[in-house]
VEXTI-731351 format. One line per 2 residues: their letters; for each residue x, y, z of C-alpha. Coordinates in pm, whole numbers, plus 50000, padded with zeros to 5 digits. Example, Ala and Ser with C-alpha at 12.3 -4.5 7.8 and 13.67 -1.06 7.14 Angstrom:
% residues 2
AS> 51230,49550,50780  51367,49894,50714
END
This chain:
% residues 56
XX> 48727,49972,46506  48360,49865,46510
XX> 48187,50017,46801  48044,49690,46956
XX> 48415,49585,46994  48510,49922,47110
XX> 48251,49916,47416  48361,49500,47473
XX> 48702,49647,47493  48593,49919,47728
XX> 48337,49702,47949  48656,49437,48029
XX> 48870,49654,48089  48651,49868,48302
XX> 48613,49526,48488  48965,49469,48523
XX> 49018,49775,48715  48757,49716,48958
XX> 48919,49397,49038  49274,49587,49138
XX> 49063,49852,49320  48869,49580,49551
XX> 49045,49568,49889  49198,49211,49912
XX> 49236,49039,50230  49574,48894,50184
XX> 49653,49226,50074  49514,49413,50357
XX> 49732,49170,50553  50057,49232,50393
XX> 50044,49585,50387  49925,49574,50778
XX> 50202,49386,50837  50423,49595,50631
XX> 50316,49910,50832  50352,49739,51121
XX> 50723,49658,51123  50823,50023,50942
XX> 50663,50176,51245  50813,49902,51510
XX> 51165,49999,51288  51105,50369,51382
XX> 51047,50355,51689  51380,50153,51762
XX> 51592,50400,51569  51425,50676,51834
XX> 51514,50495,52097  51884,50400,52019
XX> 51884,50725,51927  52125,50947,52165
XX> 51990,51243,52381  52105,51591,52397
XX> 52457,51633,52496  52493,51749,52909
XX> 52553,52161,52918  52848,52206,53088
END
């Protein structure tokens, strides 16, 4: 391969991975949201959860 196209190659897809690295604001949104209702999902299981059995 001829090394101008070799470093083309490399530059795009050096740019390529920036882009999926760069925080997203839909993105941040969605996996807020996500977090959000795994947590809220959690804590319900906790509290339907059922104590200790009484000692007798």
């Amino acid at each position: 391969m001829h090394p101008d196209i070799h470093l083309a190659l490399h530059h795009a897809r050096a740019a390529e991975l920036r882009a999926e690295t760069e925080p997203r604001p839909a993105h941040r949104h969605a996996l807020r949201t996500r977090l959000g209702w795994t947590l809220i999902e959690v804590g319900l299981k906790l509290a339907a959860r059922p104590g200790p059995l009484p000692a007798h």
